[in-house]
PLY file of the C-alpha trace (Angstrom):
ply
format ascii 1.0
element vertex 296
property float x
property float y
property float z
element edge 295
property int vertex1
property int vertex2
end_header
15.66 3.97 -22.51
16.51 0.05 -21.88
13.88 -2.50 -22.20
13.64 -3.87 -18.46
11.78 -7.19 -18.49
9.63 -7.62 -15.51
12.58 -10.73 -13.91
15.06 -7.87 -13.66
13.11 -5.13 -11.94
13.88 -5.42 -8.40
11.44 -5.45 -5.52
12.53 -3.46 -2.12
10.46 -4.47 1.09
9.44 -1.96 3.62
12.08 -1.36 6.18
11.47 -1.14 9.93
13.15 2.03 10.94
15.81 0.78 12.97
15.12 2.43 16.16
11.13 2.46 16.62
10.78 -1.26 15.05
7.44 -0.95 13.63
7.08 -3.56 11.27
3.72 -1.89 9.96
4.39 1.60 9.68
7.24 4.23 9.57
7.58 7.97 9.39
10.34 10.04 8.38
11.54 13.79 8.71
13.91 15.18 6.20
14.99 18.25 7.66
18.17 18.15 6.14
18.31 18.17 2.47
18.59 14.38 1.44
20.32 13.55 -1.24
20.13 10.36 -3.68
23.00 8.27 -4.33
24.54 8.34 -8.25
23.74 4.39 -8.42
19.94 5.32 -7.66
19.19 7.03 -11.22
17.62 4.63 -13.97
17.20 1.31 -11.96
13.57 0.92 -12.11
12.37 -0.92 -9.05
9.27 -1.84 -7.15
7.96 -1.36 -3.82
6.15 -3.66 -1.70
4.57 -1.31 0.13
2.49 2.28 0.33
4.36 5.09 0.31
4.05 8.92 0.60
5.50 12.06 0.97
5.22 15.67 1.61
7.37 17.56 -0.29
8.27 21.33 0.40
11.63 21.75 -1.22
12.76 20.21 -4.44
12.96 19.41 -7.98
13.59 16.08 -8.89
12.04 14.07 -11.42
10.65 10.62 -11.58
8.92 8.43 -13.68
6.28 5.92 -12.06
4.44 3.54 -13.68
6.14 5.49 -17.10
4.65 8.40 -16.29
7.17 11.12 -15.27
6.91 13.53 -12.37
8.65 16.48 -11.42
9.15 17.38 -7.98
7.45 20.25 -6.75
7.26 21.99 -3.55
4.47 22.25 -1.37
3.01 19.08 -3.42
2.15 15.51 -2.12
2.88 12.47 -3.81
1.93 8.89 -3.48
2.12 5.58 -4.93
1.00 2.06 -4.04
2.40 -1.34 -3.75
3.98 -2.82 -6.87
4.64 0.04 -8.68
7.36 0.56 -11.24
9.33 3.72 -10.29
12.91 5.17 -11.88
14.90 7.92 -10.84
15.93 9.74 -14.41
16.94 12.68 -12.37
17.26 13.91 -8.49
17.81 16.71 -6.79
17.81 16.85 -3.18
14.77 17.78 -1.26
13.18 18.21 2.45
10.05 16.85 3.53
8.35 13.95 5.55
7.57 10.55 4.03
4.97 8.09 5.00
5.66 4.14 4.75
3.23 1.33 5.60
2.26 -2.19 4.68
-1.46 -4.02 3.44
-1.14 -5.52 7.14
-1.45 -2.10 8.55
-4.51 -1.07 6.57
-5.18 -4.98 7.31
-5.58 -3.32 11.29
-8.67 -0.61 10.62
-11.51 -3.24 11.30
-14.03 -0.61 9.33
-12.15 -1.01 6.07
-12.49 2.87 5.59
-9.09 3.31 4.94
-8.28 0.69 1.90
-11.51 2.01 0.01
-10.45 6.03 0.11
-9.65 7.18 -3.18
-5.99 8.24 -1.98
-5.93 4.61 -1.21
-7.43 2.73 -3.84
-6.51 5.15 -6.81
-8.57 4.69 -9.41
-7.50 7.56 -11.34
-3.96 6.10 -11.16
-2.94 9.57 -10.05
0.25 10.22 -7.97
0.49 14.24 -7.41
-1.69 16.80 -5.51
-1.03 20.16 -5.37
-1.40 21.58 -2.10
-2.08 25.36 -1.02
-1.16 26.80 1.89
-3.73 26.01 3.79
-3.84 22.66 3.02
-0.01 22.28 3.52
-0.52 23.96 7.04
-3.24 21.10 7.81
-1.44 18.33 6.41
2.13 19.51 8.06
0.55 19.54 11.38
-1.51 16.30 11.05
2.37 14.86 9.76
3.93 16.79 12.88
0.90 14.96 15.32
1.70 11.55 13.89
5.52 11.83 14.39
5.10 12.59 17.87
2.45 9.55 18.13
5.20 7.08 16.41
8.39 8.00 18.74
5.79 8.06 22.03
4.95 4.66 21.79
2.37 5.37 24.22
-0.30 2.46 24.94
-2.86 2.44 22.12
-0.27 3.29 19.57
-1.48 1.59 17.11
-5.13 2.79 17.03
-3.64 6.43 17.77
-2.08 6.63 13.87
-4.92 4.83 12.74
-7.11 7.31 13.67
-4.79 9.96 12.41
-4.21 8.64 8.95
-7.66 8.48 8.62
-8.03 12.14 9.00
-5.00 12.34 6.71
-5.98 10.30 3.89
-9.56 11.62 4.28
-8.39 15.22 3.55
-6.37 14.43 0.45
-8.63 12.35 -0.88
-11.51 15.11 -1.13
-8.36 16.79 -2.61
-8.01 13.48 -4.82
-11.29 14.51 -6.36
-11.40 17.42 -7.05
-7.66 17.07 -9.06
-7.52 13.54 -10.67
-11.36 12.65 -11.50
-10.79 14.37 -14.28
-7.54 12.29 -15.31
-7.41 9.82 -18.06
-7.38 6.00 -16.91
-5.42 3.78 -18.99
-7.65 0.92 -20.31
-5.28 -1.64 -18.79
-5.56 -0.13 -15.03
-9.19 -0.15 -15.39
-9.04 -3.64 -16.06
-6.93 -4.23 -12.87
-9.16 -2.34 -10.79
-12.41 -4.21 -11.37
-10.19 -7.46 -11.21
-8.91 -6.27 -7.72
-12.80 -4.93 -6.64
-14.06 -8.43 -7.58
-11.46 -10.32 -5.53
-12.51 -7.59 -3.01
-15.82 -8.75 -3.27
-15.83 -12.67 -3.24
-12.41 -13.39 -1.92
-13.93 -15.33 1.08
-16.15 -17.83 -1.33
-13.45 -17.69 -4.45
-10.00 -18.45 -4.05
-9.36 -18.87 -7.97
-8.39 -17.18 -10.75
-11.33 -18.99 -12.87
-14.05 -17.47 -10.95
-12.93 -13.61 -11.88
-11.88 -14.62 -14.80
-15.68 -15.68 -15.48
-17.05 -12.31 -14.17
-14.73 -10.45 -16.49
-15.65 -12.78 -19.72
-11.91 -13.69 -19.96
-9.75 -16.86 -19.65
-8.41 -17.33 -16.86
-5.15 -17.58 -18.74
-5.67 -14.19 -20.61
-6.40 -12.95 -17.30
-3.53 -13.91 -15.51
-1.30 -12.68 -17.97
-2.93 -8.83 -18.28
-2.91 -8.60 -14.58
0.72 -9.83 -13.99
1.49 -7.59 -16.89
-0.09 -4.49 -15.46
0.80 -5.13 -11.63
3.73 -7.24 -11.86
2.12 -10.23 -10.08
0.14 -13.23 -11.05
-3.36 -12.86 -10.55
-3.54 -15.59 -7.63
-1.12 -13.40 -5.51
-3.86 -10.53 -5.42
-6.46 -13.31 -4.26
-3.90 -14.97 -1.61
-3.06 -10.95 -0.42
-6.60 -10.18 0.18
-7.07 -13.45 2.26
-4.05 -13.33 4.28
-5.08 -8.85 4.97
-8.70 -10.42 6.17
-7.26 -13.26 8.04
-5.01 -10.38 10.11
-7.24 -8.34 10.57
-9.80 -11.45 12.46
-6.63 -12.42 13.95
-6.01 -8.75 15.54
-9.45 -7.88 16.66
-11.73 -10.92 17.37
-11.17 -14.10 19.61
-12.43 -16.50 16.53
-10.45 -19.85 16.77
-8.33 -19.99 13.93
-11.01 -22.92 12.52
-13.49 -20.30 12.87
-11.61 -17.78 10.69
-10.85 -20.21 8.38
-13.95 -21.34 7.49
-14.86 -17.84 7.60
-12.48 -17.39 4.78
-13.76 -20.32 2.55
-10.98 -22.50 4.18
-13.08 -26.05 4.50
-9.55 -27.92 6.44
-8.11 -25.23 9.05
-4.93 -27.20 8.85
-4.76 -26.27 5.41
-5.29 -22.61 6.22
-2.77 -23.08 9.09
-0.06 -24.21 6.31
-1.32 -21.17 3.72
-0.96 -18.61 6.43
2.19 -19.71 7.19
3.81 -20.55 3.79
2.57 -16.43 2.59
3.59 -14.72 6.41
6.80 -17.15 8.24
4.20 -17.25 10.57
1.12 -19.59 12.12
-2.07 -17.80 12.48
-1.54 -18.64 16.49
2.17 -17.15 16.52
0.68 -13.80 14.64
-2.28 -13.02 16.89
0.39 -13.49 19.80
3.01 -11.18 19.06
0.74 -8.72 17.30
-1.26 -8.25 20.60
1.48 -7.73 22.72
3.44 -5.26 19.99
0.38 -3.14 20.28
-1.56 -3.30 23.31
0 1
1 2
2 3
3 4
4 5
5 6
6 7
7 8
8 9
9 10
10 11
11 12
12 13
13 14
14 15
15 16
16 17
17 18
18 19
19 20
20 21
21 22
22 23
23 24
24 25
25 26
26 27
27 28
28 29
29 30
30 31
31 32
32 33
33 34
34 35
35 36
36 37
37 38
38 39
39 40
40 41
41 42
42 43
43 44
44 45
45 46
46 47
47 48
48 49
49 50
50 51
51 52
52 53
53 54
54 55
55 56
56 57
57 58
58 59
59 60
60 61
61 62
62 63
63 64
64 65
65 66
66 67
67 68
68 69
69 70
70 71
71 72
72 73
73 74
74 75
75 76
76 77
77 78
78 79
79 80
80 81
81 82
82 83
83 84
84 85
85 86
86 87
87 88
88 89
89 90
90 91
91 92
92 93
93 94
94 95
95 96
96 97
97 98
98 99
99 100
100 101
101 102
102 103
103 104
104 105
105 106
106 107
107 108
108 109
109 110
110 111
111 112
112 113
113 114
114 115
115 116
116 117
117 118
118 119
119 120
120 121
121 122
122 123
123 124
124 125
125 126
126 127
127 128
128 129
129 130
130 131
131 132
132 133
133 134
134 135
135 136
136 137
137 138
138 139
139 140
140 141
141 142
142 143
143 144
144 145
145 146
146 147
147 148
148 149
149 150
150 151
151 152
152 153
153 154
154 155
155 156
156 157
157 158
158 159
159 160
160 161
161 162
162 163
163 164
164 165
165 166
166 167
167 168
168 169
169 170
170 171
171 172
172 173
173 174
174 175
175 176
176 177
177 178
178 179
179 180
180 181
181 182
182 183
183 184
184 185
185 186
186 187
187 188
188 189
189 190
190 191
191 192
192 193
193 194
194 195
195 196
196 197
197 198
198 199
199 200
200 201
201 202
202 203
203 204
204 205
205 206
206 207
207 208
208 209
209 210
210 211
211 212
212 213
213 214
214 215
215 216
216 217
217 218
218 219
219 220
220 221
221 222
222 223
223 224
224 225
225 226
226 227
227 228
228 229
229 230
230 231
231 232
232 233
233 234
234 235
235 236
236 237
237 238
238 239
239 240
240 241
241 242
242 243
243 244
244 245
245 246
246 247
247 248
248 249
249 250
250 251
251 252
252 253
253 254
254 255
255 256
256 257
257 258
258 259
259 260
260 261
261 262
262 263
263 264
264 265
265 266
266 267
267 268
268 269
269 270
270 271
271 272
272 273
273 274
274 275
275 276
276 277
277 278
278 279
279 280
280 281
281 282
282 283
283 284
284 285
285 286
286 287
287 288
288 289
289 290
290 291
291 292
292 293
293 294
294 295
């Protein structure tokens, strides 16, 4: 297979379906058999965004992260965001898929959802095998949250939060009991207690020096193993975190935007004003506004 250096993978953003125009969060029915395109198979590429899908027909097979996958039905797959995944080969199957940003899990003020295991993966697992049962709950949870996406009813938004927490609960207590077990490559584990640090301290560390300190690495040798292992420098995980926490205070409390910035470990809010802005296209004061009235 081709050596594909990291400045030639491309990245594909999350896509609004067309129609609904949720910028956060899309479901998809395949009744139909979908089919990939020819010019699909062996261009690895990233996605900048969570995605998911129940599967009950087809056979195709994948590689993520350069681990290969073969489509089963009746199965449920997953990935997060930045991901390398390649189409070797595709057949065509039916299911539904799940799409949705940081921003969205950015929304459930609780945090619940970003620290599930289905979530976080930090098994690095992608596959869980379903039985009937199971596929019966998770079809009609899938069915419940279509219905809640096209309604656009008022309270939307907390609506499929509260859903996808029921979802994401139930596979992860499947996550357990199939990928606990599952070997962890020594690099990912790295990455995962670099990303639960900047979890951590993100609001009184904004660099790379401070983790690096924790992990008794460089900060150099650190910033290369995590942009090797996630395809991004290690400041961009710190900057993510900040801009998901300054949402999310944005969204749900009346704090001044000085008050979330210093809340963040921003000591000039005009500074914070420019970050924000420079990472989103918008100002913290433009975000709250059309956030609010997309969703309440």
């Amino acid at each position: 297979m081709q050596l594909i250096t990291d400045a030639t993978i491309p990245q594909y953003s999350f896509e609004p379906d067309a129609v609904m125009g949720n910028t956060l969060f899309r479901i998809d029915r395949n009744d139909c058999i979908m089919s990939y395109r020819r010019s699909d198979m062996l261009v690895p590429h990233r996605k900048n965004y969570y995605f998911m899908s129940l599967v009950r027909r087809g056979s195709s097979r994948h590689w993520i992260d350069q681990v290969p996958y073969v489509i089963k039905p009746d199965h449920f797959y997953f990935t997060v965001p930045q991901q390398i995944h390649l189409k070797e080969a595709a057949q065509p199957f039916t299911g539904i898929t799940l799409s949705f940003t940081e921003e969205f899990l950015g929304l459930d003020e609780s945090g619940t959802l970003k620290q599930l295991p289905l979530i976080a993966n930090p098994d690095h697992g992608h596959e869980l095998k379903l039985s009937n049962a199971d596929v019966s709950f998770v079809d009609d949870l899938l069915n419940k949250i279509m219905a809640e996406y096209h309604a656009k009813s008022k309270w939307q938004q907390s609506m499929l939060l509260a859903y996808m927490k029921v979802l994401v609960i139930h596979l992860s207590r499947l996550y357990t009991e199939q990928l606990t077990d599952s070997k962890v490559l020594p690099e990912r584990t790295l990455l995962n207690r670099y990303l639960a640090h900047v979890d951590t301290w993100h609001k009184q560390h904004h660099e790379v020096g401070h983790y690096a300190g924790l992990m008794n690495l460089s900060a150099g040798h650190l910033s290369e193993l995590i942009k090797d292992q996630s395809g991004r420098p290690a400041i961009a995980h710190i900057h993510e975190r900040l801009i998901v926490e300054a949402r999310r205070l944005l969204f749900h409390t009346e704090r001044s935007v000085k008050e979330v910035a210093f809340e963040l470990g921003f000591e000039d809010a005009s500074y914070f004003n420019r970050f924000f802005k420079r990472l989103t296209g918008d100002t913290p004061v433009a975000y709250r506004q059309t956030t609010r009235e997309m969703y309440h």
